[in-house]
C-alpha positions in Angstrom: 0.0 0.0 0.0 1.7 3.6 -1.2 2.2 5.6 2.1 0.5 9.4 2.3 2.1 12.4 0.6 3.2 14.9 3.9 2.6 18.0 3.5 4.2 19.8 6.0 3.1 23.3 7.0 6.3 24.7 8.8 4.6 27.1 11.0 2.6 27.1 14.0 -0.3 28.5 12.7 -3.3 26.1 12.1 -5.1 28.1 9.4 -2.6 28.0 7.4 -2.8 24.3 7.5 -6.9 24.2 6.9 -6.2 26.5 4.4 -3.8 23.6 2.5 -6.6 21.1 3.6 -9.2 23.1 1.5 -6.9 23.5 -1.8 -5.9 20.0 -2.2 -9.0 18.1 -1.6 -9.1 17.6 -5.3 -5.8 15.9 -5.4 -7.2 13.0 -3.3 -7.4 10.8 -5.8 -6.0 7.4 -4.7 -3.0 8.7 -2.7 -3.3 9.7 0.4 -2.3 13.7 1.3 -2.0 14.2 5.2 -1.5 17.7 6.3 0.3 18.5 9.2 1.7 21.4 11.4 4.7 22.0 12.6 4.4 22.8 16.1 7.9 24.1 16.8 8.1 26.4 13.8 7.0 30.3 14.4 3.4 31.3 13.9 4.7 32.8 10.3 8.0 32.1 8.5 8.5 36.1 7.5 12.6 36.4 7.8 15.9 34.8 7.3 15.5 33.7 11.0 12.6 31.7 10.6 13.5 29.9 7.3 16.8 28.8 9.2 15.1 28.4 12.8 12.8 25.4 10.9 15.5 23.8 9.0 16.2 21.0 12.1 12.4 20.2 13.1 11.7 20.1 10.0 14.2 16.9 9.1 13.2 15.8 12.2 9.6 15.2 11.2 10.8 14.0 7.6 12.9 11.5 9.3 10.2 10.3 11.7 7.3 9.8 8.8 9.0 6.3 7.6 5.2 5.6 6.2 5.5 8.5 3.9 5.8 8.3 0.1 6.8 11.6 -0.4 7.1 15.4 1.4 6.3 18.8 0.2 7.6 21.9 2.5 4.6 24.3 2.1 6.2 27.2 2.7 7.3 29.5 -0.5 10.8 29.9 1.0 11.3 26.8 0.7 13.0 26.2 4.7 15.3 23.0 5.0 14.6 21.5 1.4 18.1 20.3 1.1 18.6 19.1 4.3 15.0 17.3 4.4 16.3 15.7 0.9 19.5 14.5 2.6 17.3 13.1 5.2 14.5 11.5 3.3 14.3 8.3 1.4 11.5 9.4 -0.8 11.0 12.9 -2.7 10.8 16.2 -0.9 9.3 18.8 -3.0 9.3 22.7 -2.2 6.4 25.1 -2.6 8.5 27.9 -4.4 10.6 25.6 -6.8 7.0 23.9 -8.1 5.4 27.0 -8.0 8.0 28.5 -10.4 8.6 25.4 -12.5 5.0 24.9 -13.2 4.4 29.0 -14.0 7.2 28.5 -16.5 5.0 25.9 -18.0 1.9 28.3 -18.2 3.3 31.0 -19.5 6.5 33.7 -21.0 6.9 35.5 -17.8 5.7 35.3 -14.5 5.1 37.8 -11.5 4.8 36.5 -7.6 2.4 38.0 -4.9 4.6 38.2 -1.7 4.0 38.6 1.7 5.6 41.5 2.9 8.3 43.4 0.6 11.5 42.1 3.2 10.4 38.4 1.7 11.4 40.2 -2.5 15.4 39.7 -1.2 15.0 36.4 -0.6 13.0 35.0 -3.4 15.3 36.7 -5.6 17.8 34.9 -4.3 16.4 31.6 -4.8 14.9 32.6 -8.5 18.9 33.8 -9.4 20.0 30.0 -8.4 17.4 28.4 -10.0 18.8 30.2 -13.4 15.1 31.9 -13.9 15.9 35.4 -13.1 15.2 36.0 -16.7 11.8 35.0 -17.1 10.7 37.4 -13.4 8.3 39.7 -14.7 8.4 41.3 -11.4 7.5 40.6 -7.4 5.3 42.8 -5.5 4.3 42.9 -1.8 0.8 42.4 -0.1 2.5 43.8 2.6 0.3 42.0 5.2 1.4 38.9 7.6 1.4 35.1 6.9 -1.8 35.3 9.3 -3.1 38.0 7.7 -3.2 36.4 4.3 -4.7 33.2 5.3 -7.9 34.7 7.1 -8.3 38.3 6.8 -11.0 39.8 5.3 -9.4 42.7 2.9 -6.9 40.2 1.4 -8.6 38.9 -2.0 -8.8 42.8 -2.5 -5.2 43.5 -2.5 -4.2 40.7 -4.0 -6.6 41.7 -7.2 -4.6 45.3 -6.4 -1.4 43.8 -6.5 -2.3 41.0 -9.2 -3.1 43.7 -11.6 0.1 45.6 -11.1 1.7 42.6 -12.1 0.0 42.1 -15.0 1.2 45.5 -15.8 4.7 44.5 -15.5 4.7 42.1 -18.4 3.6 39.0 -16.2 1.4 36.4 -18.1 1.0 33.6 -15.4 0.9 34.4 -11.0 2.5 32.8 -8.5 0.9 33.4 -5.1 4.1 33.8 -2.5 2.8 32.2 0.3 0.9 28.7 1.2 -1.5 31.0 3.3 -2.9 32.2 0.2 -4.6 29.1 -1.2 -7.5 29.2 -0.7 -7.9 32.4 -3.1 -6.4 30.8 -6.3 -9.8 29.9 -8.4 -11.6 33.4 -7.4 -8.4 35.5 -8.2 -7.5 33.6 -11.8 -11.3 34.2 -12.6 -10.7 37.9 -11.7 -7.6 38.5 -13.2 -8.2 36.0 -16.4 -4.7 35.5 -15.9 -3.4 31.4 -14.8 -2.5 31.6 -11.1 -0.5 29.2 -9.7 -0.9 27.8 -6.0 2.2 26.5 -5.4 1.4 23.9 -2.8 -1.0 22.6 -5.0 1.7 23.0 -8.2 4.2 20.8 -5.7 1.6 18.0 -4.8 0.7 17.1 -8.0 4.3 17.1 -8.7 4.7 14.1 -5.6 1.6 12.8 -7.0 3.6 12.2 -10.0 6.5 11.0 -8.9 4.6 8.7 -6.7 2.3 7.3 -9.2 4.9 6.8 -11.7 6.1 4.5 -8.9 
């Protein structure tokens, strides 16, 4: 019997993680997807700090998850992917690296919603190793918390704002820059007419691949 797909939310906050329950109930199909919170991380991952504070409990869980048949780290900063890849025995996917790859797939050039402008720095980063740099339309801020993006009530609003600004950078195809954003994919990509990518749900059909492929 194939073992459940963990997706692990590397913060303390629960919404986020009922967020990530609500957006991939349509990958159910036939492999399990168990959602889970880490309880050590911070309530949001929104610094340098907090991606490295993670790195350790994450492995930690990764190594004590033996049924698992695969791991996605749904965070878009990616925390402790190598090291959780070093640890693991089966695939460990990453929120932003999917998200990225499968945008590239959807479109020319794409443009990421982030969290708070302090995040840009370090996605840029990431994007400049990844060799995509090229294909960035742009990255703007929402300039709101992890928290705030998950449940508050004005977010859909700015990220239509924000969305649109994008657009006017050259961006065909949206990344949202943050798991707690899920649950606004469908209604902002009907909005926008623009693809937006989740990128937890972008790295779970990725496991589900690898996984099914066997």
């Amino acid at each position: 019997m194939t073992g459940p797909i963990v997706v692990i939310n590397p913060n303390s906050n629960q919404a986020v993680t009922d967020g990530l329950e609500q957006a991939l109930a349509a990958f159910r199909c036939g492999v399990g997807i168990d959602c889970v919170t880490l309880s050590e991380g911070p309530f949001g991952i929104e610094s340098q700090y907090h991606v490295e504070q993670v790195a350790l409990p994450l492995a930690a869980l990764v190594k004590s998850r033996a049924d698992a048949s695969a791991f996605v780290i749904a965070c878009y900063s990616d925390p402790g992917l190598d090291l959780c890849r070093a640890t693991a025995t089966v695939p460990v996917f990453g929120i932003q690296e999917s998200g990225v790859l499968t945008a590239l797939a959807r479109g020319d050039r794409f443009g990421v919603l982030a969290i708070a402008e302090a995040s840009i720095p370090r996605h840029l980063r990431y994007l400049r190793r990844m060799g995509v740099i090229d294909r960035l339309a742009g990255e703007r801020a929402l300039n709101m918390s992890v928290d705030e993006s998950a449940r508050g009530e004005g977010t859909f609003d700015r990220l239509v704002e924000v969305g649109h600004a994008l657009i006017s950078d050259g961006a065909d195809v949206l990344i949202l820059g943050c798991a707690g954003m899920a649950r606004h994919r469908a209604a902002l990509e009907a909005k926008l007419h623009r693809p937006v990518i989740d990128p937890a749900q972008a790295a779970v059909a990725m496991a589900l691949g690898a996984v099914l492929n066997g």
